[in-house]
C-alpha positions in Angstrom: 11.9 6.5 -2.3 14.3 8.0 -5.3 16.8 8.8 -2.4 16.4 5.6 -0.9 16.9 3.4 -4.2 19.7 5.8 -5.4 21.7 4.9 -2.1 21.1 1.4 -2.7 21.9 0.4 -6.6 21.6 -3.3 -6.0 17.9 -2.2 -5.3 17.7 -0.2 -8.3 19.1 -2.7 -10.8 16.7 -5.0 -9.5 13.3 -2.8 -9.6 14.6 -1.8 -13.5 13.8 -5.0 -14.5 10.3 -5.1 -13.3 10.2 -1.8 -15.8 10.1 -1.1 -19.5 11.9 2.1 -19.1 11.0 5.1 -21.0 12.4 8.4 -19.7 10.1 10.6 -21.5 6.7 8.9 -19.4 8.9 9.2 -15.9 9.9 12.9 -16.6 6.5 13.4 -17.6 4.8 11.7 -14.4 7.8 13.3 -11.9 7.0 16.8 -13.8 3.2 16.1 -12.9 3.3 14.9 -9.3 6.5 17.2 -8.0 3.9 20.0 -7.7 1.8 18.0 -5.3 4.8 16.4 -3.4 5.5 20.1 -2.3 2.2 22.5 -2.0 2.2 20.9 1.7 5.3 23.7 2.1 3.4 26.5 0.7 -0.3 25.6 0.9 -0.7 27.1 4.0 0.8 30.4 3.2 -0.8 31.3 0.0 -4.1 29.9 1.2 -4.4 33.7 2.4 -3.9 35.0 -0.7 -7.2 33.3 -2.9 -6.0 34.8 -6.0 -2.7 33.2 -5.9 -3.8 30.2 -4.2 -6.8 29.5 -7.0 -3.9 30.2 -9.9 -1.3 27.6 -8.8 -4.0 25.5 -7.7 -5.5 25.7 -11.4 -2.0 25.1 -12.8 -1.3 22.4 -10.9 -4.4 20.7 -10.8 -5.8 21.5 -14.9 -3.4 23.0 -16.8 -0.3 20.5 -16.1 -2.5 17.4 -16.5 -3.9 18.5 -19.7 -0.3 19.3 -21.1 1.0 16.0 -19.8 -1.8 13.9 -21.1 -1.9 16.3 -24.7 1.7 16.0 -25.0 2.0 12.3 -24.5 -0.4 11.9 -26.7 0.9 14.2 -29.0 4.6 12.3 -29.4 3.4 9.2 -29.1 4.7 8.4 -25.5 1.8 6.8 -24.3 -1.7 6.2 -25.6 -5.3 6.0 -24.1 -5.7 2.7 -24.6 -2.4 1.8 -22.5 -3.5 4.3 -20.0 -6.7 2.8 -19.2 -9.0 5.1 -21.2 -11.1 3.2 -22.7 -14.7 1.0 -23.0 -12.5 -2.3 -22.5 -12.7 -4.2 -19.0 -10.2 -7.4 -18.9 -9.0 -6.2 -22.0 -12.5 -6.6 -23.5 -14.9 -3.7 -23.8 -18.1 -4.8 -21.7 -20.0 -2.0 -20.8 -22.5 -3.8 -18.1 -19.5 -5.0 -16.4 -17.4 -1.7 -16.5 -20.8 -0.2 -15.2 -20.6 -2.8 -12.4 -16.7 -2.4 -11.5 -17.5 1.7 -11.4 -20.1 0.4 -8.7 -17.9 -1.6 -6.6 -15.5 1.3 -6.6 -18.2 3.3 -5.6 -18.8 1.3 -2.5 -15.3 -0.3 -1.9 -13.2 2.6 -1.9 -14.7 5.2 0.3 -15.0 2.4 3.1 -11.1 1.3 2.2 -10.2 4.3 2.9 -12.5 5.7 6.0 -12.1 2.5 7.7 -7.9 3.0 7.4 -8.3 6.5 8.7 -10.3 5.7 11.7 -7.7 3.0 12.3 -5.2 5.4 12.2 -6.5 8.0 14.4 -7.7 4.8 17.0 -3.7 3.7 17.2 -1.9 7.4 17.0 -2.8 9.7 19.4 -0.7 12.3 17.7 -0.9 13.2 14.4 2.4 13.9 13.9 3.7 15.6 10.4 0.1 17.4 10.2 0.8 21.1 8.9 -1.9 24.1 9.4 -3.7 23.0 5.5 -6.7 21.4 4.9 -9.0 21.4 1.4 -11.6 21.9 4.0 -11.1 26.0 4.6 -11.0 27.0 0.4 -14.8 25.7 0.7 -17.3 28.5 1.5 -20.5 28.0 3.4 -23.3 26.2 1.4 -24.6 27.4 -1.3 -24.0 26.8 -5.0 -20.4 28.0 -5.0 -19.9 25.0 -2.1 -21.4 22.7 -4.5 -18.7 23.8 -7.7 -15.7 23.6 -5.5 -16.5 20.7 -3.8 -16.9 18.7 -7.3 -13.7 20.4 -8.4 -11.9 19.2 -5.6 -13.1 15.6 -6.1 -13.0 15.4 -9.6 -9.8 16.7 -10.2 -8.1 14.7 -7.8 -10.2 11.4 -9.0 -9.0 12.2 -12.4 -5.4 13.6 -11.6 -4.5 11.2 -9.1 -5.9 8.3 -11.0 -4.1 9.4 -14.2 -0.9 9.8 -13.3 -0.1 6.8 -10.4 -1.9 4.0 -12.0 -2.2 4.6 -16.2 0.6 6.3 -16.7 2.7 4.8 -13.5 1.2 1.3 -14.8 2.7 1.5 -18.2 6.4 1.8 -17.2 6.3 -1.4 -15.9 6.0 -5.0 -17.5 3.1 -7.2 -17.3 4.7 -10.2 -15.7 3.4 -10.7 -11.8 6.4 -9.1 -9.7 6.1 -6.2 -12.0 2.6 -5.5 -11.2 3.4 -6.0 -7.4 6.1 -3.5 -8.1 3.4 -1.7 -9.4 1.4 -1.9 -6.7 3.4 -0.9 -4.1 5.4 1.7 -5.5 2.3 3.5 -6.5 0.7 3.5 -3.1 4.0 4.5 -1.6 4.5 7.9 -4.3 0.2 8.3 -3.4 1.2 7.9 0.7 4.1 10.7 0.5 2.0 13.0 -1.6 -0.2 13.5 1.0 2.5 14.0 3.9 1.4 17.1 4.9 -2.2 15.1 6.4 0.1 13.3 8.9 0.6 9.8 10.2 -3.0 9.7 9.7 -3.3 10.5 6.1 -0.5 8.8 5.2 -1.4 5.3 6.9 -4.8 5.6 5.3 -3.7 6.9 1.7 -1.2 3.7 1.6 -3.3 1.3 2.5 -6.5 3.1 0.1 -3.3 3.5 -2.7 -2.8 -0.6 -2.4 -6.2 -1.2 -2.7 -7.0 1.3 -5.4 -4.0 0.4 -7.5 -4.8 -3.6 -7.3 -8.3 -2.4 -8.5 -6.6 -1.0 -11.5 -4.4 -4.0 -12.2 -7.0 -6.4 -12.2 -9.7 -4.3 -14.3 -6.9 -2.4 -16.6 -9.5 0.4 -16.8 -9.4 3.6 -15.7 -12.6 5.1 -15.4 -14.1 2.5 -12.1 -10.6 4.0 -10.4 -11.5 7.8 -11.0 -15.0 7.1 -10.1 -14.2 6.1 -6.9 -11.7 8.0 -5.9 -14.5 11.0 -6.8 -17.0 9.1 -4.5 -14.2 9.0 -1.9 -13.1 12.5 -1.8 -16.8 13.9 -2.1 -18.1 11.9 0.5 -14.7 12.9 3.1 -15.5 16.5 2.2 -19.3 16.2 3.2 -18.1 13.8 6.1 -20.4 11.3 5.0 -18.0 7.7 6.2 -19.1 4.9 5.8 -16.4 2.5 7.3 -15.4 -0.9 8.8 -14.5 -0.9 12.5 -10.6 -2.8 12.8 -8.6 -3.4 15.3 
């Protein structure tokens, strides 16, 4: 996308003004996600070596996000409240009905983005773009240790993902209705290409789970049902437990 609107500055001139620029929240969100835009190039490699593999993936996954979100803090670049973590629901704090939105993730996104998978794999026989990676072979057989890193896996990629392409992502732009669809869509595209290396598969069901998922967060302006279920999502793919909706 950065290639595409650079070639194209009528584009560009016209997406700025969906956006309250800041430079120091887009180098901060491009120095988070670059890491995860490339491990599909060297995943697969250092997955051989589990010391190396378990340090970047540490790095990338913990140590980066904490920086990013304690710097931010830190100078005053963005704050919790504008990234969504909070107690407030519609800009209120309600706690039965932030309770009941961290439900409907629960049960909404998993099928969102099962049901798009199967879709997927139903209308491309090939998965084309899928490299020799999956989360799936770093977890050992069952057992306690199977337990840990599967909640690692999930959490940090609820929390992670969440953070950085719809509080922080959400903040650079304005709160006037073509900026939020900007919203929407750009942050299901950057979600879509950051999971390439899945193939057509994963990236037809990422996009359409990254437009639901990031609509979810526009209407509730709270964080917290969005990393909830995009734990419940990745927990249940790992244990292939999916529920979904037969289409098409």
């Amino acid at each position: 996308m950065p290639a595409i609107l650079a070639a194209h500055p009528a584009a560009l001139a016209r997406l700025i003004k969906f956006m309250s620029i800041s430079k120091s929240k887009i180098l901060l969100l491009f120095t988070g996600l670059l890491p995860f835009l490339i491990n599909g190039f060297y995943n697969p490699t250092i997955v051989k070596i589990p010391t190396l593999y378990w340090f970047i993936e540490i790095l990338t996954w913990v140590a980066f996000p904490i920086w990013i979100y304690w710097y931010g803090i830190k100078k005053q670049i963005f704050s919790r409240n504008i990234v969504g973590i909070n107690l407030k629901i519609f800009n209120k704090r309600n706690l039965p009905l932030l309770f009941l939105f961290s439900i409907i993730a629960i049960l909404t996104f998993p099928i969102v983005y099962n049901s798009s998978f199967i879709y997927a794999q139903n209308h491309y026989p090939i998965n084309y773009l899928k490299v020799n990676f999956s989360y799936s072979q770093i977890l050992p057989g069952r057992g306690i240790k199977y337990f840990f890193i599967l909640l690692y896996f999930s959490a940090t990629a609820g929390i992670v993902e969440e953070f950085y392409l719809k509080g922080l992502l959400r903040s650079i732009f304005k709160n006037t209705f073509f900026s939020i669809l900007a919203f929407v869509i750009i942050s299901a595209t950057i979600f879509s290409s950051l999971h390439w290396e899945g193939g057509v598969w994963g990236l037809f069901a990422t996009f359409i789970f990254g437009i639901f998922s990031a609509t979810f967060y526009a209407t509730t302006k709270n964080l917290w049902p969005n990393v909830i279920g995009h734990f419940a999502t990745d927990y249940l793919w790992f244990t292939e437990v999916k529920f979904f909706i037969p289409i098409g």
